[in-house]
PyMOL Python script that loads the backbone (N, CA, C, O; Angstrom):
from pymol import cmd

cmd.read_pdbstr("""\
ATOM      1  N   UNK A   1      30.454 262.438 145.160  1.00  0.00           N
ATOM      2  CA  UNK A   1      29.354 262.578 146.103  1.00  0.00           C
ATOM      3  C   UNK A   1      29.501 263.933 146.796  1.00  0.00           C
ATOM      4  O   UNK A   1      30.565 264.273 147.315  1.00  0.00           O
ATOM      5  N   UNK A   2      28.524 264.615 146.791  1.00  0.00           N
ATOM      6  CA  UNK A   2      28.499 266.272 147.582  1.00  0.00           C
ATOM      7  C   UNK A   2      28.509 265.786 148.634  1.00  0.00           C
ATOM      8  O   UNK A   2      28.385 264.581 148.849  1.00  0.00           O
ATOM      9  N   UNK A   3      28.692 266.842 149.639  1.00  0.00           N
ATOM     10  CA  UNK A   3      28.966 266.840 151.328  1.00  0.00           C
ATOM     11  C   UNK A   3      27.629 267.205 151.821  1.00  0.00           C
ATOM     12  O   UNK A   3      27.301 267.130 153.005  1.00  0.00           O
ATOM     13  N   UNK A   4      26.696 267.695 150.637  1.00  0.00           N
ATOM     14  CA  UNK A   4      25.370 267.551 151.190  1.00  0.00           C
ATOM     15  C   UNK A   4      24.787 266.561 151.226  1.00  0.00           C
ATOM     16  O   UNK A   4      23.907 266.529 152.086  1.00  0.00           O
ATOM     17  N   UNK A   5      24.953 265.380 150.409  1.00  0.00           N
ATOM     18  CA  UNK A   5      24.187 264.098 150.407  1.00  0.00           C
ATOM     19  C   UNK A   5      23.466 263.689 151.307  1.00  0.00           C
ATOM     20  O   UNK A   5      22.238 263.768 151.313  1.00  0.00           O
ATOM     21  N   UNK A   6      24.601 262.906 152.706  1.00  0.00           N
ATOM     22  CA  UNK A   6      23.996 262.772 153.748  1.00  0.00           C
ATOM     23  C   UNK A   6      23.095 263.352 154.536  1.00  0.00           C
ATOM     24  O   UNK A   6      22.212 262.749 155.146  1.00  0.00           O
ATOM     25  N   UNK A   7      23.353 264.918 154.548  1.00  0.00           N
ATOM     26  CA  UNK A   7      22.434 265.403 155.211  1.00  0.00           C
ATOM     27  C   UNK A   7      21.011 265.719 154.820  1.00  0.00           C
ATOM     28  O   UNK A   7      20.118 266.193 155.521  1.00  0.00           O
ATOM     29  N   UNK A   8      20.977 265.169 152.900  1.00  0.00           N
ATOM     30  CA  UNK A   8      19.831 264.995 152.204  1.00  0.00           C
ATOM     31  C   UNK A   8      18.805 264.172 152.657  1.00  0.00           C
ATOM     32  O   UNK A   8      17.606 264.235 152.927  1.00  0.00           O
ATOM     33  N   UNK A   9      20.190 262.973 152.631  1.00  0.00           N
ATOM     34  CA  UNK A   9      19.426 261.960 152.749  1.00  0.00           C
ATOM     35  C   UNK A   9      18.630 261.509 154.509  1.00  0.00           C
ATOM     36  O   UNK A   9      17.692 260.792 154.858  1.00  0.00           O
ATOM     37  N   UNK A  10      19.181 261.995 154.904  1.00  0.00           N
ATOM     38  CA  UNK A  10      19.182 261.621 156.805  1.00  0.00           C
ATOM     39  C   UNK A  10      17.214 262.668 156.624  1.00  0.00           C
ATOM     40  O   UNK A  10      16.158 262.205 157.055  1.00  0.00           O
ATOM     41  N   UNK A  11      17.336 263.730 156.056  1.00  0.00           N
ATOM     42  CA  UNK A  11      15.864 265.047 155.715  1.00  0.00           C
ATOM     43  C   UNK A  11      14.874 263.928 155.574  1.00  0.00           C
ATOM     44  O   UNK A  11      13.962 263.541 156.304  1.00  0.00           O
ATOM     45  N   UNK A  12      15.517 263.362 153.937  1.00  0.00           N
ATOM     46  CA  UNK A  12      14.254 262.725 153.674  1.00  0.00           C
ATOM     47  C   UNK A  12      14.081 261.362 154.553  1.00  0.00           C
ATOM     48  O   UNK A  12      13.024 260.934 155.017  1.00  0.00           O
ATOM     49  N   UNK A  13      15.268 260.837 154.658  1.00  0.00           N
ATOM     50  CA  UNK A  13      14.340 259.503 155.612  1.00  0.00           C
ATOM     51  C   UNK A  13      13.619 259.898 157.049  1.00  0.00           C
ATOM     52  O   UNK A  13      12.877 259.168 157.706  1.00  0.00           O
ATOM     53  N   UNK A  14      13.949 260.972 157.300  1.00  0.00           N
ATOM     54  CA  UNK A  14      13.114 261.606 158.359  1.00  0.00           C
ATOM     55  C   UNK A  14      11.386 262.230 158.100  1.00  0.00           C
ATOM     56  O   UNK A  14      10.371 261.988 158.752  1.00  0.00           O
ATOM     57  N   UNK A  15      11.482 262.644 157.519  1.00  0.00           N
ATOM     58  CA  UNK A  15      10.447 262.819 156.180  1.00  0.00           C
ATOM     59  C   UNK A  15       9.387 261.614 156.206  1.00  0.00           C
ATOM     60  O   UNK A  15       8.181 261.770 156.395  1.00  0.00           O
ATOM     61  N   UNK A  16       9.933 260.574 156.020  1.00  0.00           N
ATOM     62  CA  UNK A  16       9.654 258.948 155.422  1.00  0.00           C
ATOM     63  C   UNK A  16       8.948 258.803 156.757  1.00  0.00           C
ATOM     64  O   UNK A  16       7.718 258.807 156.712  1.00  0.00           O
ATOM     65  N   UNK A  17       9.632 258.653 158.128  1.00  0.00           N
ATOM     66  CA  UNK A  17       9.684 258.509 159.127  1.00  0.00           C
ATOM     67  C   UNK A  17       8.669 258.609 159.678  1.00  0.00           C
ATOM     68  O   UNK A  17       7.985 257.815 160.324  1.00  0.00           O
ATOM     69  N   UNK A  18       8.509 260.210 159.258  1.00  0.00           N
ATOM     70  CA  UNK A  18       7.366 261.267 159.968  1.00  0.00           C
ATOM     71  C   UNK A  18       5.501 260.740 159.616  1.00  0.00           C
ATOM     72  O   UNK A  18       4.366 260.682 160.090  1.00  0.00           O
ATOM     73  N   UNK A  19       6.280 260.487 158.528  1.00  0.00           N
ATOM     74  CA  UNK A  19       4.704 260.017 157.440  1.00  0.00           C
ATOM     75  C   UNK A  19       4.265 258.526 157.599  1.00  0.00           C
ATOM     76  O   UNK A  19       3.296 257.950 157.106  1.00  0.00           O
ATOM     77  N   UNK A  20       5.514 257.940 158.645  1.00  0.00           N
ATOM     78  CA  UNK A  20       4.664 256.640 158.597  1.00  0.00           C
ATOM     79  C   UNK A  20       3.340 256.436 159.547  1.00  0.00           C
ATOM     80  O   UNK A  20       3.087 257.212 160.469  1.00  0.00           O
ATOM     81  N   UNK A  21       2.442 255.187 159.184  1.00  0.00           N
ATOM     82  CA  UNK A  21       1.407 254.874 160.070  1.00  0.00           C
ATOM     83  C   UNK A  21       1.353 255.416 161.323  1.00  0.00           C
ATOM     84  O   UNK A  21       0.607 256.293 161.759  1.00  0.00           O
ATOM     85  N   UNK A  22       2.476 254.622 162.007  1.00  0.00           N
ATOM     86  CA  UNK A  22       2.623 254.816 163.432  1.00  0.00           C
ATOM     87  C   UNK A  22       3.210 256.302 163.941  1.00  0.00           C
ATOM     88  O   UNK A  22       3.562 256.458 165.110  1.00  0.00           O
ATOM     89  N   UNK A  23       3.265 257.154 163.155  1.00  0.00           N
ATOM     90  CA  UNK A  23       3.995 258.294 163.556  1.00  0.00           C
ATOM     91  C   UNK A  23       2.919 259.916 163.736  1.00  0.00           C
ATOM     92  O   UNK A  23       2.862 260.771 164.620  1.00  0.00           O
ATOM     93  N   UNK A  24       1.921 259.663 161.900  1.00  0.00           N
ATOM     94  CA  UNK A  24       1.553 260.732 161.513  1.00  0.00           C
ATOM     95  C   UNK A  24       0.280 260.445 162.347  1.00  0.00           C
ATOM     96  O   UNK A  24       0.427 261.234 163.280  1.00  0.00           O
ATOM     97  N   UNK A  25      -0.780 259.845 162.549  1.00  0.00           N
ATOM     98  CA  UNK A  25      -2.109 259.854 163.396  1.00  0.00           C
ATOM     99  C   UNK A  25      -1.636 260.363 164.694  1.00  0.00           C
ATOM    100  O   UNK A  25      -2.625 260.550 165.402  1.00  0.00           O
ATOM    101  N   UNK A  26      -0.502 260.680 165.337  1.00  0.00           N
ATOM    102  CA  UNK A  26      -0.465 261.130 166.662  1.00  0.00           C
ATOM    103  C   UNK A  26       0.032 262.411 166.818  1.00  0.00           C
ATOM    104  O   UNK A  26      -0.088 262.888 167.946  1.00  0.00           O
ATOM    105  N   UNK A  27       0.571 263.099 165.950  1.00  0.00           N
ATOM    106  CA  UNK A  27       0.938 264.710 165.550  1.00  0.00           C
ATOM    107  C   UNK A  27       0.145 265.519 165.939  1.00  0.00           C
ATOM    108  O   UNK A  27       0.648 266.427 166.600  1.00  0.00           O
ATOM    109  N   UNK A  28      -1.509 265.579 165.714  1.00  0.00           N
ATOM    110  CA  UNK A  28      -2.073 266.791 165.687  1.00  0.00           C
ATOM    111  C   UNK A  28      -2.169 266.607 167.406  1.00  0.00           C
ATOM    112  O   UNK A  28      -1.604 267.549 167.963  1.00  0.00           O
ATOM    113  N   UNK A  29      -2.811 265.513 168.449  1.00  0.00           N
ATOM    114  CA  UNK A  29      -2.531 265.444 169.732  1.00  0.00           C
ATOM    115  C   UNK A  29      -1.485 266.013 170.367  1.00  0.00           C
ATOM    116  O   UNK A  29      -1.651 266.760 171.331  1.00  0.00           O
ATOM    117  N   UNK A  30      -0.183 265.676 169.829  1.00  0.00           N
ATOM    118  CA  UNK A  30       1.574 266.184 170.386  1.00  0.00           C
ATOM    119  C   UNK A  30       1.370 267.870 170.407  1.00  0.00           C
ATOM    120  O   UNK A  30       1.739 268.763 171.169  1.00  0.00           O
ATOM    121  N   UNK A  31       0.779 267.828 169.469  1.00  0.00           N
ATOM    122  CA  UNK A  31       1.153 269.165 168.682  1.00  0.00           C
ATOM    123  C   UNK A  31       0.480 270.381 169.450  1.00  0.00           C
ATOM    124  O   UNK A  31       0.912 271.515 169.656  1.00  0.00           O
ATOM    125  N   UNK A  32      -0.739 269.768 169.812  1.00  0.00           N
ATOM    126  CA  UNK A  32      -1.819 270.597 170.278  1.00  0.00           C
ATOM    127  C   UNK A  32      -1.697 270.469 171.833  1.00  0.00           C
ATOM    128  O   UNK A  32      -2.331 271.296 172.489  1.00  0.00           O
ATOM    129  N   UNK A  33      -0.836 269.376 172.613  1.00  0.00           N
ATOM    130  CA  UNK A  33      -0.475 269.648 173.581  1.00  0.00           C
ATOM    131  C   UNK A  33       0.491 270.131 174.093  1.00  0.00           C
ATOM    132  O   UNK A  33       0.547 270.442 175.283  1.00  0.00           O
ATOM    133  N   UNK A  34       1.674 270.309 173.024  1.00  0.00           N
ATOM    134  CA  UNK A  34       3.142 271.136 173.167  1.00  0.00           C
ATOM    135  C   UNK A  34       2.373 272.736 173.068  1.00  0.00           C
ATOM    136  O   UNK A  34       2.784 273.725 173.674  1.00  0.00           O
ATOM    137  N   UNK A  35       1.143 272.701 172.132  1.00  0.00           N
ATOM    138  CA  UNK A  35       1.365 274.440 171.957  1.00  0.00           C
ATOM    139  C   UNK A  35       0.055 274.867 173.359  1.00  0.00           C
ATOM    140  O   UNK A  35      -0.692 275.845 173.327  1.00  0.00           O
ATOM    141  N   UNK A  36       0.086 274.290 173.966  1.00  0.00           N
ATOM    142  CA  UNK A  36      -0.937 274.537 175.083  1.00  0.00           C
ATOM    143  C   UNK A  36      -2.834 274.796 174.634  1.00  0.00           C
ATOM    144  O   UNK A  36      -3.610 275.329 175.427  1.00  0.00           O
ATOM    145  N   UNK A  37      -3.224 274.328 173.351  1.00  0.00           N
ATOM    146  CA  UNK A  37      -4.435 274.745 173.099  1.00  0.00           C
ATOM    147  C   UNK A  37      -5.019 273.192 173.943  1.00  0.00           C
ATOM    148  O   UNK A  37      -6.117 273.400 174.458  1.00  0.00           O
ATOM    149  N   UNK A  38      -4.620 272.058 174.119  1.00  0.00           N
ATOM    150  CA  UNK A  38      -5.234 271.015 174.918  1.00  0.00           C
ATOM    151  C   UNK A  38      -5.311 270.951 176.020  1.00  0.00           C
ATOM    152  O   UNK A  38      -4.982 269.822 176.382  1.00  0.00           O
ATOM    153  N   UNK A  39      -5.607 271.634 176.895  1.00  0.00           N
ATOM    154  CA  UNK A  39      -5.411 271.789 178.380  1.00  0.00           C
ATOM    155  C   UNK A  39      -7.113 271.717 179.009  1.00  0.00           C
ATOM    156  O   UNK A  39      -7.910 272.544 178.563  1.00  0.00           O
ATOM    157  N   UNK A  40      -7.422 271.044 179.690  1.00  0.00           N
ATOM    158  CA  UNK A  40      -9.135 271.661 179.602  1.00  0.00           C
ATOM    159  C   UNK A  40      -9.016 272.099 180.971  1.00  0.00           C
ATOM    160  O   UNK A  40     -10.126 272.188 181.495  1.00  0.00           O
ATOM    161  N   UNK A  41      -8.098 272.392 181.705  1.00  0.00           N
ATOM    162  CA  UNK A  41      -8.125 273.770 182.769  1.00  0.00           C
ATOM    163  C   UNK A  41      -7.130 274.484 183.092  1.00  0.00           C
ATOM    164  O   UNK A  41      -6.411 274.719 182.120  1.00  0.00           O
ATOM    165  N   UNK A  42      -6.810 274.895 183.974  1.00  0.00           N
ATOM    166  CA  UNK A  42      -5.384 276.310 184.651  1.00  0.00           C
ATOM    167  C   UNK A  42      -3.778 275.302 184.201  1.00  0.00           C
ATOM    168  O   UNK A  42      -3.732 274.071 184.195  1.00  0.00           O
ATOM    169  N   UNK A  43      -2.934 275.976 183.957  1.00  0.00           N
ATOM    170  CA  UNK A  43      -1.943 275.571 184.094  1.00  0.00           C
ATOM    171  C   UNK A  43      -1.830 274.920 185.163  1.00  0.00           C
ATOM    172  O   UNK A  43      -1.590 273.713 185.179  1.00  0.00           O
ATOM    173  N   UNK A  44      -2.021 275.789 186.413  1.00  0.00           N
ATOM    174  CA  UNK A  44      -1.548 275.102 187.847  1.00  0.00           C
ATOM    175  C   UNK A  44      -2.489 273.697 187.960  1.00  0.00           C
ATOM    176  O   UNK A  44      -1.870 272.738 188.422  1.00  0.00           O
ATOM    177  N   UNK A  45      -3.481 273.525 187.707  1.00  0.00           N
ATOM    178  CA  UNK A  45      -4.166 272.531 187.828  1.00  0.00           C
ATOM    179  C   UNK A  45      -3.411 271.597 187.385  1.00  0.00           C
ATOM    180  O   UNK A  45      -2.843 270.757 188.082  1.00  0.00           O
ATOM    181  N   UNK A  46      -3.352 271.723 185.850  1.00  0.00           N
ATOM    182  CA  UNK A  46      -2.418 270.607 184.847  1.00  0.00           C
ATOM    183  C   UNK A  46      -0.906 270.173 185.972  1.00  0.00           C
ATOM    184  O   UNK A  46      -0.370 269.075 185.819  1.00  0.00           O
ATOM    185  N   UNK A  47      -0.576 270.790 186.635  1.00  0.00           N
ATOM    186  CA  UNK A  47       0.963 270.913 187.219  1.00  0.00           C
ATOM    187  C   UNK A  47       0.895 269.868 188.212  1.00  0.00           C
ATOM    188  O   UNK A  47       1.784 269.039 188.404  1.00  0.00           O
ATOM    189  N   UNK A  48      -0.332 269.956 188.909  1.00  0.00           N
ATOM    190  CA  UNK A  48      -0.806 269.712 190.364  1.00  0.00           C
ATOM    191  C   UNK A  48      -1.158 267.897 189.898  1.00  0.00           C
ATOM    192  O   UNK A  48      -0.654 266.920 190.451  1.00  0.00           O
ATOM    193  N   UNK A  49      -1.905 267.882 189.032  1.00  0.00           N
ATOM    194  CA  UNK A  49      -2.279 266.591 187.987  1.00  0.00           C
ATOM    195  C   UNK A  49      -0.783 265.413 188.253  1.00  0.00           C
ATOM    196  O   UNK A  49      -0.513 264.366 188.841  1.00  0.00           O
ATOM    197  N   UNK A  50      -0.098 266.512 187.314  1.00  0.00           N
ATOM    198  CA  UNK A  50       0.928 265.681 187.179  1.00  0.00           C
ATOM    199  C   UNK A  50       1.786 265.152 188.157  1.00  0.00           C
ATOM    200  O   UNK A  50       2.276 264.034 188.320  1.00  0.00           O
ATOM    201  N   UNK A  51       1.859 266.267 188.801  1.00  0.00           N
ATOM    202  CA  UNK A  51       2.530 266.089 190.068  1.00  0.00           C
ATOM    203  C   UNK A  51       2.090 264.443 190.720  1.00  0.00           C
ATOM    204  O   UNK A  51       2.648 263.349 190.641  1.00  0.00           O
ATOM    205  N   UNK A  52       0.957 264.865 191.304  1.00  0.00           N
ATOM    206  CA  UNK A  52       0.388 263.899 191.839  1.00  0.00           C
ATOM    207  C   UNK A  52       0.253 262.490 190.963  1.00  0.00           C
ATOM    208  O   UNK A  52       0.477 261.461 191.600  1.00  0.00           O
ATOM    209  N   UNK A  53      -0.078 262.360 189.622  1.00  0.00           N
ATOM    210  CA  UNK A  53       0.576 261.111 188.996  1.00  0.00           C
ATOM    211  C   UNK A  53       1.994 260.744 189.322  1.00  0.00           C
ATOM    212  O   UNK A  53       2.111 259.546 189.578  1.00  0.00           O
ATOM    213  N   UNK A  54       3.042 261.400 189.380  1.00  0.00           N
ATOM    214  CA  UNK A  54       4.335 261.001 189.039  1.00  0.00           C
ATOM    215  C   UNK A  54       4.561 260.531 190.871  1.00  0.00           C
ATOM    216  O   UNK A  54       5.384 259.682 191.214  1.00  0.00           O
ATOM    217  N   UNK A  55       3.744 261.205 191.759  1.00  0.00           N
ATOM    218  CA  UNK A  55       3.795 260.569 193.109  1.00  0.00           C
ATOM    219  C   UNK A  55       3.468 259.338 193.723  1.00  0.00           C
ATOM    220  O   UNK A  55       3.911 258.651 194.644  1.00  0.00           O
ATOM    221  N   UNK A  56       2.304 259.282 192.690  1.00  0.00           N
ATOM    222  CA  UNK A  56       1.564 258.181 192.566  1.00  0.00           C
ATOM    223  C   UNK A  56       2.271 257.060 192.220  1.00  0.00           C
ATOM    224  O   UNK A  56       2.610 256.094 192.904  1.00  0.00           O
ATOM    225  N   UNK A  57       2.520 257.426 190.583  1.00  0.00           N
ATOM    226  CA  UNK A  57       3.708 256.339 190.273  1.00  0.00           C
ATOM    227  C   UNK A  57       4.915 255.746 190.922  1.00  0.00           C
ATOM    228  O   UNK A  57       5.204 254.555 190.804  1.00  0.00           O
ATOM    229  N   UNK A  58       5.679 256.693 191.678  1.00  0.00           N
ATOM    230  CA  UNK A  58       6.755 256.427 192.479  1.00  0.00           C
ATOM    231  C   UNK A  58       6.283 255.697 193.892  1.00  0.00           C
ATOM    232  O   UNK A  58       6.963 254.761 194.316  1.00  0.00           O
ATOM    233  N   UNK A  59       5.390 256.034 194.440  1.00  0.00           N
ATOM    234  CA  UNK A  59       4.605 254.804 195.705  1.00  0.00           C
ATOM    235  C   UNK A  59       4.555 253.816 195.278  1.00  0.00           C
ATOM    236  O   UNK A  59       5.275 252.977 195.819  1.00  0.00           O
ATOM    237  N   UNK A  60       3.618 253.329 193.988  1.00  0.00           N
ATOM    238  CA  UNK A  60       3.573 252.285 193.393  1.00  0.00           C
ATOM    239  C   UNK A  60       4.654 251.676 193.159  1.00  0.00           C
ATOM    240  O   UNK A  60       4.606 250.551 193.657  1.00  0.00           O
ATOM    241  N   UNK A  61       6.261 252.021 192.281  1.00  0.00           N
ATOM    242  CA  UNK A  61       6.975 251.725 192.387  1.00  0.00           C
ATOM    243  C   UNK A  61       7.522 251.017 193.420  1.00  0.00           C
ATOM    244  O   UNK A  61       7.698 249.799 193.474  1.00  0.00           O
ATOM    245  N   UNK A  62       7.800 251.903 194.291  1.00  0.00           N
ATOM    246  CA  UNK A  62       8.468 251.617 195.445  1.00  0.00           C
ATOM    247  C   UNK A  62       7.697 250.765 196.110  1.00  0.00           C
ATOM    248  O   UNK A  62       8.399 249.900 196.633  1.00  0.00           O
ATOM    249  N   UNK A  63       6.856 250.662 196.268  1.00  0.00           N
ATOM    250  CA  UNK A  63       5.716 249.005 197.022  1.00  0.00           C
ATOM    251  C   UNK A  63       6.245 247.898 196.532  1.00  0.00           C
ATOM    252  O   UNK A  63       6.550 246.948 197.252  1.00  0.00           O
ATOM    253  N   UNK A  64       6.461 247.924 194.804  1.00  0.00           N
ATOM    254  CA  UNK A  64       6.375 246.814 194.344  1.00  0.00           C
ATOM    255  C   UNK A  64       7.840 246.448 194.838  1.00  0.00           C
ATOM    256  O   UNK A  64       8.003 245.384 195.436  1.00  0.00           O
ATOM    257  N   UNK A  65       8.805 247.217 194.627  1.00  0.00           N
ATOM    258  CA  UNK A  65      10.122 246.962 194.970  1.00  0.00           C
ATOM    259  C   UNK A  65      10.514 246.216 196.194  1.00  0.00           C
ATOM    260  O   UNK A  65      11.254 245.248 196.375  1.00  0.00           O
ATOM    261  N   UNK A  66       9.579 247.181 197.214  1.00  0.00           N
ATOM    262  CA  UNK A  66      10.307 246.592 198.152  1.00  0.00           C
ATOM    263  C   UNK A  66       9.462 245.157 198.717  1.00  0.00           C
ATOM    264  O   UNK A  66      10.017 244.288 199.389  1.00  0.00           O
ATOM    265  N   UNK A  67       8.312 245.125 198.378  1.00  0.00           N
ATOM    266  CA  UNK A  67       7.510 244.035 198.268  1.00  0.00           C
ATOM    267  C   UNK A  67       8.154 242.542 197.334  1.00  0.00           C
ATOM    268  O   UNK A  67       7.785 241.374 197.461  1.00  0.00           O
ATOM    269  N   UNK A  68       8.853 242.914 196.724  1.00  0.00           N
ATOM    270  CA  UNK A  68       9.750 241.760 195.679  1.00  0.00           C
ATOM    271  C   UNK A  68      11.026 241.879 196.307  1.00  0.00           C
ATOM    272  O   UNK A  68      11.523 240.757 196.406  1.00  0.00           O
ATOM    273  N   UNK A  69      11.709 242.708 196.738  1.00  0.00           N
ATOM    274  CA  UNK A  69      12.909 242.400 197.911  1.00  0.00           C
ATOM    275  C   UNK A  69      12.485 242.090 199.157  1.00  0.00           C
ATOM    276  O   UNK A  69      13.082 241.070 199.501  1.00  0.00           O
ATOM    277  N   UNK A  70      11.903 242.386 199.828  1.00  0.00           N
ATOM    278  CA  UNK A  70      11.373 241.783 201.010  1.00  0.00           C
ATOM    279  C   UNK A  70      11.125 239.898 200.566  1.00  0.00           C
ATOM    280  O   UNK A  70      11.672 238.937 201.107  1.00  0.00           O
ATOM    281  N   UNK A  71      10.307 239.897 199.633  1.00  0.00           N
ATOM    282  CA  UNK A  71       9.707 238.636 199.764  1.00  0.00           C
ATOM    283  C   UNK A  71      10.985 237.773 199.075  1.00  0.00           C
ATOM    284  O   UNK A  71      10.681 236.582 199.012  1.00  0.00           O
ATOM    285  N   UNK A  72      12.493 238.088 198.479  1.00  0.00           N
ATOM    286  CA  UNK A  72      13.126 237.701 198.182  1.00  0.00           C
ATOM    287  C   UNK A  72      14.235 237.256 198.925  1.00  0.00           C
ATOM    288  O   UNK A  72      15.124 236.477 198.582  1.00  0.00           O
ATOM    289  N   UNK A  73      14.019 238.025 200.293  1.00  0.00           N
ATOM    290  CA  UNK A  73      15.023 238.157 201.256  1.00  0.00           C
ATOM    291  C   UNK A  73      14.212 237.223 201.978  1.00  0.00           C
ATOM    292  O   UNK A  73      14.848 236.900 202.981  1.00  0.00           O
ATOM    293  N   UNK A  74      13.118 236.645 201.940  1.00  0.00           N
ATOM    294  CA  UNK A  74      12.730 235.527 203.365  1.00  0.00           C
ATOM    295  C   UNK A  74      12.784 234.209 202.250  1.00  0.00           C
ATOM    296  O   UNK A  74      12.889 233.056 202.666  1.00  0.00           O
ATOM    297  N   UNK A  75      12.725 234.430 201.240  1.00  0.00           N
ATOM    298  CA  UNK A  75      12.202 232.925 200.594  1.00  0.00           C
ATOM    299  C   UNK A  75      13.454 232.156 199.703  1.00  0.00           C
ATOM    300  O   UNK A  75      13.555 231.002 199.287  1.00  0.00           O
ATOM    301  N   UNK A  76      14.520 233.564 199.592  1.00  0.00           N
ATOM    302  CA  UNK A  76      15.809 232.865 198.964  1.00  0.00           C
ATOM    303  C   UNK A  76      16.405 231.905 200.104  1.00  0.00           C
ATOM    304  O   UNK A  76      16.393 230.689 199.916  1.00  0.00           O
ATOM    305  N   UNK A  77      16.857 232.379 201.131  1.00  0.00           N
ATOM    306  CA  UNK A  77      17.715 231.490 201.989  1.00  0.00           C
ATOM    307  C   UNK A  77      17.218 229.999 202.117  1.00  0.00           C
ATOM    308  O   UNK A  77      17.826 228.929 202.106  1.00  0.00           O
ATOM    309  N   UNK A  78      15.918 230.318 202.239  1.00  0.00           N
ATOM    310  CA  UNK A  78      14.922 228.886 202.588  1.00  0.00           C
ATOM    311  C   UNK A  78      15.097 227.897 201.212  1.00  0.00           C
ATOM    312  O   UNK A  78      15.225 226.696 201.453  1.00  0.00           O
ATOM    313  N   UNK A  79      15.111 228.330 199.752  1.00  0.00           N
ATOM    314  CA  UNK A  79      15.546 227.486 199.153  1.00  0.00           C
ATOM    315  C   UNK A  79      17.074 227.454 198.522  1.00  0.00           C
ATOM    316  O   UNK A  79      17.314 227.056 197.382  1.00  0.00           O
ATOM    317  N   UNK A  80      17.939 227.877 199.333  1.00  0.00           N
ATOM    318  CA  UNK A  80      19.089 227.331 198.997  1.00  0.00           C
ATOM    319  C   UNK A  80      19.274 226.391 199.931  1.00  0.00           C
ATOM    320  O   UNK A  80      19.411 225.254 199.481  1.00  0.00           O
ATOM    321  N   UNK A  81      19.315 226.499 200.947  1.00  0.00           N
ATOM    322  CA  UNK A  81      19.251 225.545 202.069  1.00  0.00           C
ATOM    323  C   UNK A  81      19.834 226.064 203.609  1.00  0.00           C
ATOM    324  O   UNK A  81      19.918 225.474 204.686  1.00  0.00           O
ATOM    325  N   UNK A  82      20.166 227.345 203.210  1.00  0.00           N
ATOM    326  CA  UNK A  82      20.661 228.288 204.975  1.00  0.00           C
ATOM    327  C   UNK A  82      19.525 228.248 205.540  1.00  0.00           C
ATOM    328  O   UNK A  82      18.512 228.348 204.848  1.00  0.00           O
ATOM    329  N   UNK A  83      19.438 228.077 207.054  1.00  0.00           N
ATOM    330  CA  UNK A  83      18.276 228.039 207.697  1.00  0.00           C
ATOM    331  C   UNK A  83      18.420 229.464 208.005  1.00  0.00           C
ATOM    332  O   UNK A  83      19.393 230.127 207.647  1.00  0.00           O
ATOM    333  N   UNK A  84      17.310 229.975 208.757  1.00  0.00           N
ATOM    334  CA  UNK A  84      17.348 230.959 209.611  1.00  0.00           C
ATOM    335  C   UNK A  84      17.165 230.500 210.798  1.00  0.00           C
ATOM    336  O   UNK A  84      16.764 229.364 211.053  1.00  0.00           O
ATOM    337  N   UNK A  85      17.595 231.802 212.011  1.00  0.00           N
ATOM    338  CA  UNK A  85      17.032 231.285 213.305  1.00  0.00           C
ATOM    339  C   UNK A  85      16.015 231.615 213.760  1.00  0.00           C
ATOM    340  O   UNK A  85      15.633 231.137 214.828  1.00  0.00           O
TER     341      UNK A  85
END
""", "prot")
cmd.dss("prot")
cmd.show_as("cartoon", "prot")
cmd.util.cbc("prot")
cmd.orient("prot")
């Protein structure tokens, strides 16, 4: 067995990979948004976008969190059987 084999073989199942269903219909999108031709305004805009999603997301987060610890911290004790005062 050559010492290239593996690294033949690892090409083509990547290859395989690339070409499946779920892989190849989403390339020209990736592709066209890694090389910046998909943008439909300013960089800074796109920046500002994101920004504000990922802020967004993290509020949301954090609501739900502390909204499910909060409501875990009044309703556990009550059914184990510790009272509060």
């Amino acid at each position: 067995m050559s010492v290239l084999a593996p690294f033949a073989l690892a090409f083509v199942a990547g290859i395989v990979s690339f070409t499946s269903p779920c892989c190849l219909p989403l390339m020209p999108g990736y592709v066209s948004y890694v090389s910046g031709v998909a943008g439909g305004g300013s960089t800074l805009t796109l920046i500002s976008q994101a920004l504000r999603t990922t802020a967004d997301t993290a509020r949301r987060q954090m609501s739900f969190a502390s909204s499910t610890f909060g409501a875990t911290a009044r309703y556990l004790p009550a059914r184990s059987g510790i009272r509060s005062r």
